[in-house]
C-alpha positions in Angstrom: -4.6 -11.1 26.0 -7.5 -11.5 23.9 -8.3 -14.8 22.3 -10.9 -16.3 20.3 -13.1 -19.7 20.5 -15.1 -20.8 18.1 -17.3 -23.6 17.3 -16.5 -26.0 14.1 -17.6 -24.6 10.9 -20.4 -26.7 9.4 -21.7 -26.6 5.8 -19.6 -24.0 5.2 -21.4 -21.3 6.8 -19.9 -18.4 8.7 -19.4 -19.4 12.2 -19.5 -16.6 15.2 -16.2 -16.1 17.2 -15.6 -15.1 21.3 -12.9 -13.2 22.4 -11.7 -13.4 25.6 -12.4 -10.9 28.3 -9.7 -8.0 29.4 -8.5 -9.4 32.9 -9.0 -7.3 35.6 -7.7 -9.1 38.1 -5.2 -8.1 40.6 -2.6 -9.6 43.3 -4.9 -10.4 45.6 -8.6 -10.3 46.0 -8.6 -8.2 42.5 -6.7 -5.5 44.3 -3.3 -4.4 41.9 0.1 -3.8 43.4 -0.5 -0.2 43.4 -4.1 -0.3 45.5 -1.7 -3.0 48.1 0.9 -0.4 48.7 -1.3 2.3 49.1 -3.1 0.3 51.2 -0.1 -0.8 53.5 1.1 3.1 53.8 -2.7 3.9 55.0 -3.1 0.9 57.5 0.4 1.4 58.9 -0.4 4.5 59.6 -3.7 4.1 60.7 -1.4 1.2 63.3 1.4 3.3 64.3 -1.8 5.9 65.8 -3.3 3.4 67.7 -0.5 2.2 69.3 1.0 5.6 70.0 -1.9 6.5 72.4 -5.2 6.3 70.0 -7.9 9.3 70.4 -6.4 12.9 68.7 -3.2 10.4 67.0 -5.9 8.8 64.9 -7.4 12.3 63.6 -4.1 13.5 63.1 -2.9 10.9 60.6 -6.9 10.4 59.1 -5.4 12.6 55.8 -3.3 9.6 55.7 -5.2 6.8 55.8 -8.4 8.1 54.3 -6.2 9.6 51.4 -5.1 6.0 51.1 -8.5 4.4 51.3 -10.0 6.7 48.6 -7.3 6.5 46.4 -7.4 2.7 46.6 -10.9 2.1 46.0 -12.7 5.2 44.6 -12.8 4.9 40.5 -12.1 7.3 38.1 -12.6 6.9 34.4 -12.8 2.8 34.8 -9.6 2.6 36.9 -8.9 3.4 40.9 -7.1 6.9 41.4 -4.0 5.4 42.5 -3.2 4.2 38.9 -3.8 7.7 37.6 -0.6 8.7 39.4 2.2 7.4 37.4 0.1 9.0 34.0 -0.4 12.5 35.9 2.7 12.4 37.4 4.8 11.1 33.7 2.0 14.1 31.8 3.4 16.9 34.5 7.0 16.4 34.2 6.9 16.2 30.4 4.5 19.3 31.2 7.5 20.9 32.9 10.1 19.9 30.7 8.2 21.7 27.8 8.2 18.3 26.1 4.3 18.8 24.8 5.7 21.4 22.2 7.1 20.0 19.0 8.5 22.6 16.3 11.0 21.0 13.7 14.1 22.8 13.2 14.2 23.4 9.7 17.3 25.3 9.1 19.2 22.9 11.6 20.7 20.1 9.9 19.7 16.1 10.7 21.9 13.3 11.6 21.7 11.1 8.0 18.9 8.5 7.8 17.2 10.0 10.6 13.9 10.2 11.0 12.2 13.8 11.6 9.7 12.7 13.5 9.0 14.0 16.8 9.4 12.5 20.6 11.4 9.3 21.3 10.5 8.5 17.7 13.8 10.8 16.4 16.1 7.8 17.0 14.7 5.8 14.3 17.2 5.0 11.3 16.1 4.4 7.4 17.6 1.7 5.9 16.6 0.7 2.3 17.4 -3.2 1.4 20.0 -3.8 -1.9 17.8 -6.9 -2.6 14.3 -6.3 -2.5 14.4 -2.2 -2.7 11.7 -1.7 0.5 12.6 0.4 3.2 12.8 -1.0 6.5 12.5 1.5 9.6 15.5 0.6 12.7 14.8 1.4 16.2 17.9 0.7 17.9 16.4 1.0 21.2 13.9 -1.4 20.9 15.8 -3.4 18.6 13.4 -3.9 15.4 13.4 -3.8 12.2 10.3 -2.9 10.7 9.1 -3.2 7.1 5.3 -1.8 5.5 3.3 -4.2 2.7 0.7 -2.5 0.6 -2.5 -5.2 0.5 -5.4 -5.1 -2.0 -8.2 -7.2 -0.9 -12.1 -6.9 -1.5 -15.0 -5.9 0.2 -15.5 -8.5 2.5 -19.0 -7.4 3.6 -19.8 -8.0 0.1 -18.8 -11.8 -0.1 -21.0 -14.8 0.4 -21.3 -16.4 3.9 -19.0 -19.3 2.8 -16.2 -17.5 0.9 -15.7 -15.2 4.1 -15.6 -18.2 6.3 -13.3 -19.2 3.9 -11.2 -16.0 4.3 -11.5 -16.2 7.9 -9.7 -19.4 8.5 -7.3 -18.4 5.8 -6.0 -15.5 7.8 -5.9 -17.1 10.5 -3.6 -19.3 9.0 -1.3 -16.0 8.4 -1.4 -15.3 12.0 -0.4 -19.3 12.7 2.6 -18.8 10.8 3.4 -15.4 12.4 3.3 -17.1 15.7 5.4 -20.1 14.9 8.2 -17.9 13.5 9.6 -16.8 17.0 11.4 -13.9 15.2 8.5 -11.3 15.2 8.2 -8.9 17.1 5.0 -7.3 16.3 2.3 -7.4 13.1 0.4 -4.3 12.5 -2.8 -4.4 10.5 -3.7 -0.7 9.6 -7.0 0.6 7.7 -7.2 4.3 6.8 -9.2 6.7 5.0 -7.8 9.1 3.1 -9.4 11.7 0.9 -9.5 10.6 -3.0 -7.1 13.0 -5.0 -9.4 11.9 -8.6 -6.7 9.6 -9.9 -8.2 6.3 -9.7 -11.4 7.6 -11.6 -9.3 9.4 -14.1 -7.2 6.2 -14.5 -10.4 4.7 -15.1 -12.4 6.9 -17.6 -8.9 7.1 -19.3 -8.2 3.0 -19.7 -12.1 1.9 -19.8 -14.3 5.8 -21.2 -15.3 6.9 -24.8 -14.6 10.2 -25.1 -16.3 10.8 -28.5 -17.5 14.3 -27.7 -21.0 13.0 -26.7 -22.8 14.6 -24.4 -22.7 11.4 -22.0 -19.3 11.3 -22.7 -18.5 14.7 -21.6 -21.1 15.1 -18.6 -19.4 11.7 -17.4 -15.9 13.4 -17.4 -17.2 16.4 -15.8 -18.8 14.4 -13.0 -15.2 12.3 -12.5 -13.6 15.5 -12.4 -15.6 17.8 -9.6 -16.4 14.2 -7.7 -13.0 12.5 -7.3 -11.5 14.8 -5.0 -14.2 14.9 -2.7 -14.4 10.9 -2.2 -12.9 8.8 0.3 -11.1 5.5 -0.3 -9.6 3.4 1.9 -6.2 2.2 2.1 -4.4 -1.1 3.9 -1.1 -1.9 5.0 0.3 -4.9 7.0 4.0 -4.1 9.0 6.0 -7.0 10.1 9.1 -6.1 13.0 11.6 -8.0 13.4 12.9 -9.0 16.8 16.4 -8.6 16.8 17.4 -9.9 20.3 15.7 -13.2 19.9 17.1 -13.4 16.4 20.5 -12.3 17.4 22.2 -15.5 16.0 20.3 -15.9 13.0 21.8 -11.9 12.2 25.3 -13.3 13.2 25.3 -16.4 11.0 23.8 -13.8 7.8 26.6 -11.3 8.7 25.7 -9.2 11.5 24.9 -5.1 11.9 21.7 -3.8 10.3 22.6 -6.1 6.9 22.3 -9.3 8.7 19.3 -8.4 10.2 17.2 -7.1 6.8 18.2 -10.7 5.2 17.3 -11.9 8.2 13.7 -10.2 7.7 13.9 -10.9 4.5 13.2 -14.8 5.1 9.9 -13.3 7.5 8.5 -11.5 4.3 8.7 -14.0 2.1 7.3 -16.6 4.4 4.2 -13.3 5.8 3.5 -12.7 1.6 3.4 -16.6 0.7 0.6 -16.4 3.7 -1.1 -13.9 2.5 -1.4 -15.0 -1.3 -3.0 -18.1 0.4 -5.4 -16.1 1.9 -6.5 -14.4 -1.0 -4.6 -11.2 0.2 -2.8 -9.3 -2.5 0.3 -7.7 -1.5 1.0 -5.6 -3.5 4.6 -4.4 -2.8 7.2 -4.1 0.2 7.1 -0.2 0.3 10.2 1.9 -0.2 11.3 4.5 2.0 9.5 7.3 0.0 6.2 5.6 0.1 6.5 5.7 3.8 7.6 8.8 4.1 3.8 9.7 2.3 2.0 7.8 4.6 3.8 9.3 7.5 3.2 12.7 6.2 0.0 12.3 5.3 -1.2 11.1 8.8 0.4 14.6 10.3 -0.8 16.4 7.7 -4.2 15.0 6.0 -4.8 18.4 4.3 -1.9 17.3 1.8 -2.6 13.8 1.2 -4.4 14.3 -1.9 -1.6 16.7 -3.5 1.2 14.2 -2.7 -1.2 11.2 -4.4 -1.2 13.6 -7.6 2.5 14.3 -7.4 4.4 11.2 -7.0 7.8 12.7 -6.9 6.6 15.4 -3.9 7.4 14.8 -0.5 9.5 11.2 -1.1 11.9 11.4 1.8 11.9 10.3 5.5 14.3 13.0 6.5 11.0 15.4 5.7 8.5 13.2 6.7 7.5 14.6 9.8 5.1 17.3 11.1 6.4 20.6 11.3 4.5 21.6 14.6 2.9 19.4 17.5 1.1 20.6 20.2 -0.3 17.8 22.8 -2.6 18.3 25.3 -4.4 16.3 27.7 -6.9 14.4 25.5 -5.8 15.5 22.1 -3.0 16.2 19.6 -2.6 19.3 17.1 -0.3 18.3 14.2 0.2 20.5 10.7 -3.4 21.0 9.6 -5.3 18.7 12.1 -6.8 17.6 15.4 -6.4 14.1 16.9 -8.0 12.1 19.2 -7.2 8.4 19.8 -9.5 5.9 21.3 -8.3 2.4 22.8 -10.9 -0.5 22.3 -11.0 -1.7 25.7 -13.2 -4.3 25.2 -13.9 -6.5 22.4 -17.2 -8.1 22.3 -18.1 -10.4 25.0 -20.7 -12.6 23.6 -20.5 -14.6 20.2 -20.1 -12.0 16.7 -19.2 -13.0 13.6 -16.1 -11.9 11.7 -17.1 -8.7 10.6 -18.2 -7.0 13.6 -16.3 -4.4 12.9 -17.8 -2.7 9.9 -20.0 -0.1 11.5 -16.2 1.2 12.7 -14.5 0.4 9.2 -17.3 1.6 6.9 -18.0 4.7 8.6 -18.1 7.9 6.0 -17.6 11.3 6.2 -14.4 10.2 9.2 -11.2 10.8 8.7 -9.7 7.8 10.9 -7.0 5.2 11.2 -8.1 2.1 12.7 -4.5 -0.2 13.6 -4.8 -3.7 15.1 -1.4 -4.6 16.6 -0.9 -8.3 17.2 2.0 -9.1 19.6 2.8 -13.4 19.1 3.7 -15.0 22.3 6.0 -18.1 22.0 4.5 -21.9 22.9 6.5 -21.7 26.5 5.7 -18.0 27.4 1.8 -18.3 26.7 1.7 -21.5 28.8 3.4 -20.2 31.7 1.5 -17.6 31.3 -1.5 -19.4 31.6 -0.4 -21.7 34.3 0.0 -18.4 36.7 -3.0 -17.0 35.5 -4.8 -20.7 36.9 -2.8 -20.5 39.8 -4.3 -17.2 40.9 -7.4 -17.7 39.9 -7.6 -20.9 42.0 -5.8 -19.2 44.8 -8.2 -15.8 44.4 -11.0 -18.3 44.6 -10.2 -19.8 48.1 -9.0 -16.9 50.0 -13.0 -14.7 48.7 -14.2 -18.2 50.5 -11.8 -18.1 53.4 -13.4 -14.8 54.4 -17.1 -15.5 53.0 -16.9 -13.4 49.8 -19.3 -14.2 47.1 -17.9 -15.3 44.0 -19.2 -13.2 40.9 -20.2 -13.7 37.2 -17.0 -11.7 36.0 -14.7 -13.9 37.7 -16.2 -17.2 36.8 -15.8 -16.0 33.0 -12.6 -14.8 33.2 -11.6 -18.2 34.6 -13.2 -20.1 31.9 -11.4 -18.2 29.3 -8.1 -19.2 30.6 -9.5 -22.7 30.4 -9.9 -22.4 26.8 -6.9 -20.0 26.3 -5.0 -23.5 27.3 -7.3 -25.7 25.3 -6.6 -23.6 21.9 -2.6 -24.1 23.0 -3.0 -27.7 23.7 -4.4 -28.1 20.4 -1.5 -26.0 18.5 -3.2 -22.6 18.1 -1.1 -19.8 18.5 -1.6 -17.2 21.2 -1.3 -13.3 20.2 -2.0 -10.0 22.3 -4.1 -7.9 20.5 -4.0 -4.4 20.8 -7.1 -2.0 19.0 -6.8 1.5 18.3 -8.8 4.4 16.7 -7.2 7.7 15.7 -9.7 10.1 14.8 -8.6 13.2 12.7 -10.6 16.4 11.9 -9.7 19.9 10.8 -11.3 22.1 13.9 -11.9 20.9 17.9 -15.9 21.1 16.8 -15.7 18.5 14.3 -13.4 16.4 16.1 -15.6 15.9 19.2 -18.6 15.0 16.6 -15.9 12.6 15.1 -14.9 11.2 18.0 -18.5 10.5 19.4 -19.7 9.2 15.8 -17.1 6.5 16.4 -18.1 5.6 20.0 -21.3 5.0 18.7 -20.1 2.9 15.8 -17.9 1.3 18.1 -20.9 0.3 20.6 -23.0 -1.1 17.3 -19.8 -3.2 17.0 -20.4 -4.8 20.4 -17.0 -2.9 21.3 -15.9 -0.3 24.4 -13.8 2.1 24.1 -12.0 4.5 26.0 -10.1 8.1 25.0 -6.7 7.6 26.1 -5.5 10.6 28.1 -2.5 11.7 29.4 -0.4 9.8 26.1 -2.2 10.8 23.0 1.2 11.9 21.0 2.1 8.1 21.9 -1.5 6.5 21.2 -1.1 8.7 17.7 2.2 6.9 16.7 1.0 3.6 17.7 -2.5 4.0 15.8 -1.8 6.1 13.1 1.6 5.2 11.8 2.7 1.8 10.2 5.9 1.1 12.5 4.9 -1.2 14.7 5.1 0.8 17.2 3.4 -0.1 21.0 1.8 1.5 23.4 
């Protein structure tokens, strides 16, 4: 859970903000369930040798036991072996089960308003409201409802100190409301680059030039011409999912099924865009199914991004959206015409930053990345009992290190004072949100991607941020960071 403190603004200057620390913390004495079992297989066995006789018993059964002790406390890649198993073993039986292969089936014909999209991802259903004409993406497994929001906004960088504290406490105030609604599953904030096709410069020279045969005139046109499809703009959406278990009766009462459930989202986009127009957030439109299928395309396939900006009626259907060939490996993805690599920020800055920490990530040029910020709302009751077990371990933690003379460190002691202030901010009617941040990096070879890749680890260390490749899950980590459907890792 990562939460943020912050000192009261004064003379409307931009005030630095502290997130909380990832907890590390275990069962008990920071050890997880996984390093206590292993643990209890190694000393039982180490037990049942001494008690057997002792001497050659105990080298007989040291595989055992020493197996158990390394695996327990020996790291590897910022986590104890034993957690690598249930990734190795989940990567080697899809491994087995050829399930790291993905080649659509183009003759084969598709269940209607299915999704082509590869994985556990093919069970997702279009649906396109009556009312509002945006199309809203079912997963009847995890049963949500999600819907994608187009957002113009400027450059905050750019603004004065006081108009993005401003802005600040303004979103904020989105994220309020999305935590008091109880019916959202998830918000996804999404920032991509994308490769200019020319049309907004054409648009321009077209509504705003003088073409009077000048030689200005024409060297200007020129210029638009060779230099728009070689820019790089940057595009935002905002997805709202709607919980459909914990809105269950609110879908009953509007008429049940997949109906009652878009009027019940419905109610959650008008009340997310009235937010949003507070905050000085433009939104520009709920998208339609075809302007999701784009996006989805366009993330499997960047090479074809610009052609499907230029030709608006090309590639409009979610039945076609998907890649046409995915191979996964270990710690990267091969889609259409790219490679992937996604990184998990796994952990945000520990000391005070202001609000835009993250530009040396977001501004970045020359990338081809999607940078997605999932925000999970906890209710009032779950946070806070959340937060009472948290105390209650920590407190616990705390005597048993001095039962056996263990010295209490600096990590601990902060992680202890952020629950203290996770509870304060509750007390005081804050909402509480998991956030989730994730990097997919795209390139067209496997040399540019590992320059890509460690250009953003370095942007993301200017950013006071860590992160960390995720391995083992990268056609997961891709859906989650690269497409706007909510989904989770």
């Amino acid at each position: 859970m990562s939460n943020v403190s912050a000192p009261q603004p004064t003379g409307g200057e931009i005030v630095p903000v502290k997130f909380s620390r990832l907890t590390r913390r275990g069962i008990l004495l920071g050890l997880t369930l996984a390093q206590l079992i292993a643990l209890a297989i190694g000393g039982a066995s180490l037990v049942l040798a001494f008690y057997a006789g002792g001497g050659i018993l105990v080298l007989y059964t040291a595989p055992i036991w020493l197996t158990a002790a390394i695996a327990t406390w020996v790291p590897a890649g910022g986590r104890p072996l034993i957690e690598w198993l249930p990734i190795v073993t989940w990567w080697l039986w899809r491994r087995s089960a050829g399930q790291l292969l993905y080649r659509r089936r183009i003759v084969a014909p598709r269940p209607e308003g299915t999704l082509a999209l590869p994985g556990d991802m093919a069970r997702l259903r279009e649906y396109t409201d009556p009312t509002t004409g945006a199309g809203m993406v079912h997963d009847p497994h995890a049963g949500t409802l999600t819907v994608v929001c187009a957002i113009a906004h400027p450059a905050f960088v750019l603004l004065d100190p006081g108009e993005q504290e401003r802005r600040v406490t303004a979103w904020g105030r989105v994220l309020a409301t999305v935590c008091r609604s109880g019916r959202v599953a998830t918000l996804q904030v999404l920032e991509r680059t994308l490769p200019d096709s020319g049309t907004g410069l054409a648009e321009w020279w077209a509504a705003h030039g003088t073409d009077d045969g000048s030689w200005a005139s024409t060297t200007y046109a020129e210029l638009i011409e060779r230099a728009g499809p070689a820019g790089e703009r940057h595009a935002t959406t905002i997805s709202l999912a709607l919980d459909m278990q914990t809105s269950a009766r609110q879908i009953r009462t509007a008429g049940g099924g997949i109906k009652g459930a878009a009027a019940v989202l419905r109610q959650e986009m008008s009340t997310l865009a009235a937010a949003l127009r507070a905050a000085d957030l433009a939104p520009t439109s709920w998208l339609p199914c075809g302007k999701i299928a784009v996006i989805l395309r366009s993330a499997y396939d960047p090479a074809i991004a610009a052609t499907l900006e230029r030709h608006g009626d090309l590639g409009q259907s979610l039945a076609t959206a998907g890649p046409l060939a995915v191979n996964e490996s270990w710690s990267r993805l091969r889609t259409d015409s790219a490679h992937h690599a996604v990184l998990w920020i796994s952990e945000w800055p520990r000391s005070l930053v202001y609000p835009g920490f993250l530009a040396p990530v977001l501004l970045s040029t020359g990338i081809q990345r999607s940078f997605s910020l999932l925000c999970t709302p906890m209710r009032s009751d779950q946070a806070a009992r959340d937060i009472r077990k948290k105390k209650t371990e920590h407190i616990s933690d705390a005597a048993q290190r001095q039962r056996i003379g263990q010295i209490e460190d600096a990590s601990q002691t902060a992680e202890f004072h952020d629950v203290l202030q996770q509870e304060a901010d509750l007390t005081a009617g804050h909402g509480v949100l998991r956030y989730t941040g994730l990097v997919a990096v795209s390139a067209t070879s496997e040399e540019d991607l590992e320059a890509a890749v460690a250009a953003i680890e370095q942007a993301a260390i200017q950013a006071s941020c860590e992160t960390r490749l995720l391995v083992g899950q990268q056609a997961q980590a891709f859906t989650a960071a690269a497409l706007p459907l909510c989904r989770r890792l």
